[in-house]
C-alpha positions in Angstrom: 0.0 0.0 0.0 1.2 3.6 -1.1 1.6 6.3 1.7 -0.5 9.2 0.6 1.8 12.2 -0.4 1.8 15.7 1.8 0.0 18.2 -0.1 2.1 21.0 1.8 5.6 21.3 3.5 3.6 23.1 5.9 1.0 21.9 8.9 -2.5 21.3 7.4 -4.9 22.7 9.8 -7.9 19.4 10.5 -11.2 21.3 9.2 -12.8 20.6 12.4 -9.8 23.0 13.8 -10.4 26.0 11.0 -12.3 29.0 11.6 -16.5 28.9 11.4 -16.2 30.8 8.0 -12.9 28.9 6.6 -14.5 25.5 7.4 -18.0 26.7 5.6 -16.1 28.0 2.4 -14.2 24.8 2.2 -17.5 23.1 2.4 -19.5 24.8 0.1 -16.6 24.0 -2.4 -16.2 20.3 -1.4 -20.1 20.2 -2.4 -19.7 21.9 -5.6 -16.9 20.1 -6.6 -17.2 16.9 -5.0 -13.6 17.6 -3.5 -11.4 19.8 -1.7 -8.9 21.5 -3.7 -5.6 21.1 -1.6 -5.2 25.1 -2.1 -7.7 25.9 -0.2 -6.6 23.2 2.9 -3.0 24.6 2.9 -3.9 28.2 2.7 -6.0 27.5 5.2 -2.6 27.6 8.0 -2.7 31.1 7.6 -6.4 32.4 8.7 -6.2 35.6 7.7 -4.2 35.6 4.3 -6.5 33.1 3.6 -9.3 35.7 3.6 -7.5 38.2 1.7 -6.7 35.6 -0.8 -9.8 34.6 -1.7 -11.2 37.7 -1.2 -8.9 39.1 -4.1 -9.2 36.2 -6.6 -13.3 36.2 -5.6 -12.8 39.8 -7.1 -11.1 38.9 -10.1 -12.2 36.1 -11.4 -15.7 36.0 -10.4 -16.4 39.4 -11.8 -19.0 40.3 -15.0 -16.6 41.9 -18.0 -15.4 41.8 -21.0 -13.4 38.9 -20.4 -14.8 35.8 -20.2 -14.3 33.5 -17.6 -12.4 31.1 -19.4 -10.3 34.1 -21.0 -9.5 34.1 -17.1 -8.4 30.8 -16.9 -6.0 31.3 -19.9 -4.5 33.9 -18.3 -3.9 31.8 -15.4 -2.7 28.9 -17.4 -0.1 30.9 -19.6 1.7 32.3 -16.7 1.8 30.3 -14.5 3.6 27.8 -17.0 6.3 30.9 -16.9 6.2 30.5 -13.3 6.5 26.7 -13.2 3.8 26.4 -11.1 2.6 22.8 -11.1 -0.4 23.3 -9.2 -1.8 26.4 -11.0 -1.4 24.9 -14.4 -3.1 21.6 -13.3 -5.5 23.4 -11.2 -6.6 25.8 -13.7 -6.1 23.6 -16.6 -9.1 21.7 -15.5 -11.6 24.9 -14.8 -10.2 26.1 -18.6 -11.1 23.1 -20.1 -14.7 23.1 -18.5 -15.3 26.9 -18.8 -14.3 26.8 -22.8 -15.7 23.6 -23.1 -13.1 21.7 -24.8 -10.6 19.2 -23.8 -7.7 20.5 -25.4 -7.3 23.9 -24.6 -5.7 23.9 -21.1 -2.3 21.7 -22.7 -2.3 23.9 -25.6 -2.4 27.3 -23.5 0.2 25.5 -21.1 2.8 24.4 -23.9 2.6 27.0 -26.2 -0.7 29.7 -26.3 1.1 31.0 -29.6 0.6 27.9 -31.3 -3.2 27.5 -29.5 -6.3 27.1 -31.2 -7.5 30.4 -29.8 -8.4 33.9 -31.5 -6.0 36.3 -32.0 -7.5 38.6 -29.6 -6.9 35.7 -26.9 -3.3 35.6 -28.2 -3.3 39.6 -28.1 -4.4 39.0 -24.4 -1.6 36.4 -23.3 1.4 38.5 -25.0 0.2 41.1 -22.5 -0.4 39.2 -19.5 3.0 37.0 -20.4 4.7 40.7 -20.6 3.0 41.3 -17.4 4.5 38.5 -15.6 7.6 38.1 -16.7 8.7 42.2 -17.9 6.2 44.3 -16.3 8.8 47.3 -16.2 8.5 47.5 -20.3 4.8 48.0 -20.2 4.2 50.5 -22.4 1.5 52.2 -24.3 2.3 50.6 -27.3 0.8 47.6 -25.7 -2.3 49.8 -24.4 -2.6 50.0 -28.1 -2.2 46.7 -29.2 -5.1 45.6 -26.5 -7.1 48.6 -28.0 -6.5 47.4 -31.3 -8.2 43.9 -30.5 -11.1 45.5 -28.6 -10.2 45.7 -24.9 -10.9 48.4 -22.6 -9.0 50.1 -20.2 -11.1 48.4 -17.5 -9.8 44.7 -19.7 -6.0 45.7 -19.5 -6.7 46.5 -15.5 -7.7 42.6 -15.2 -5.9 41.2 -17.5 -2.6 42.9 -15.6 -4.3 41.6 -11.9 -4.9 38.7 -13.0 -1.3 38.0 -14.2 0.0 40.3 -10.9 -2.6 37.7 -8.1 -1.6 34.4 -9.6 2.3 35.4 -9.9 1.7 35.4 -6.1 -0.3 32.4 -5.9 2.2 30.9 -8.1 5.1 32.2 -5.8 3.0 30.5 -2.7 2.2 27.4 -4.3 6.1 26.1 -5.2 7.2 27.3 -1.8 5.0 24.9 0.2 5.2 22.3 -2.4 1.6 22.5 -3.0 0.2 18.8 -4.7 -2.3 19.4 -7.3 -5.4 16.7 -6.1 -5.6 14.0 -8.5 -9.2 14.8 -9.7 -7.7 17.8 -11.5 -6.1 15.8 -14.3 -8.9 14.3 -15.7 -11.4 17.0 -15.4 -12.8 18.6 -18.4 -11.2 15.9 -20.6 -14.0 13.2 -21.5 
C-alpha cells in the first residue's frame, strides 16, 4: 500500500480546527466540486491571508466583463507555465477546459498559447499578461494600443494585468509549500 503524499511542506490545519467561515467556504466547495482542492486546505494555515486571498481572486475572477471566464483561466494557465507552477497549471487547466468547453485547450495554453487554437485577440491578451508577468517594467503604451487594437478596454488591460500580478503570487506560494495538485484535476474537463 502507497503512503499518501503531503500536499504542503507546511502543517494542514484538521477542518474541524479552521475557523466557522474557513470550514464553511471549504464546504460549500467540497459540495460543488465533489472535493477539496488542496489550495484551499493549505492556505488555510494562515487564517487571515486566507481571507484576503480569496477575497482578491473572488474579485477577479468571479467578476462580469469583457473577459470571459475562461479568457480568465487562460491567463492563469499561460503564466503560471512561466512560473512553473505545477499546481496552477493543473488546477486551472481543469476549470479552462470546463469553462471553454473543450478538452484540449488547457495543454495547448500551457505548452505554447502561440501555437493555441484560440483567436488572436486571446493571443493579443496572453502576450500582454506574459509581458505582465515576466517584464512588467516594459509596459508601455504601445501595448495599451495593441489591447485597443483587438477591442479591450482600459477596464480589460486593468484585469488582464491583476490577474497575471494575483496568480504570480499564488504561483510564488504554491512552489514554496510544495503545494500537490489533487488527483481529480487531471482528468477533469477531458471526457
Amino acid at each position: 500500500m502507497t503512503q499518501a503524499l503531503a500536499i504542503s511542506r507546511f502543517p494542514v490545519p484538521d477542518l474541524a480546527d479552521m475557523p466557522d467561515d474557513i470550514r464553511a467556504r471549504i464546504m460549500a466547495v467540497q459540495e460543488k466540486s465533489g472535493f477539496i482542492p488542496n489550495v484551499f486546505l493549505v492556505l488555510a494555515h494562515r487564517p487571515d491571508e486566507f481571507r484576503a486571498f480569496f477575497a482578491y481572486h473572488d474579485a477577479l475572477m468571479d467578476k462580469p466583463g469583457n473577459l470571459t471566464k475562461a479568457e480568465r483561466e487562460m491567463i492563469v494557465v499561460a503564466t503560471s507555465n512561466l512560473n512553473q507552477c505545477q499546481y496552477c497549471v493543473i488546477a486551472h487547466g481543469a476549470i479552462l477546459r470546463i469553462r471553454a468547453k473543450d478538452p484540449l485547450i488547457a495543454d495547448q495554453v500551457a505548452v505554447n498559447y502561440r501555437k493555441a487554437d484560440i483567436t488572436d485577440r486571446q493571443k493579443a491578451m496572453l502576450d500582454f499578461a506574459v509581458r505582465v508577468s515576466m517584464e512588467a517594467y516594459k509596459v508601455s503604451e504601445s501595448d495599451f494600443a495593441t489591447l485597443k487594437s483587438h477591442g479591450f478596454t482600459e477596464e480589460d488591460v486593468w484585469d488582464i494585468a491583476a490577474i497575471t500580478a494575483f496568480f504570480g503570487l499564488s504561483n510564488r506560494l504554491a512552489n514554496v509549500t510544495s503545494m500537490r495538485p489533487n488527483a481529480e484535476f487531471y482528468s477533469m474537463g477531458r471526457g
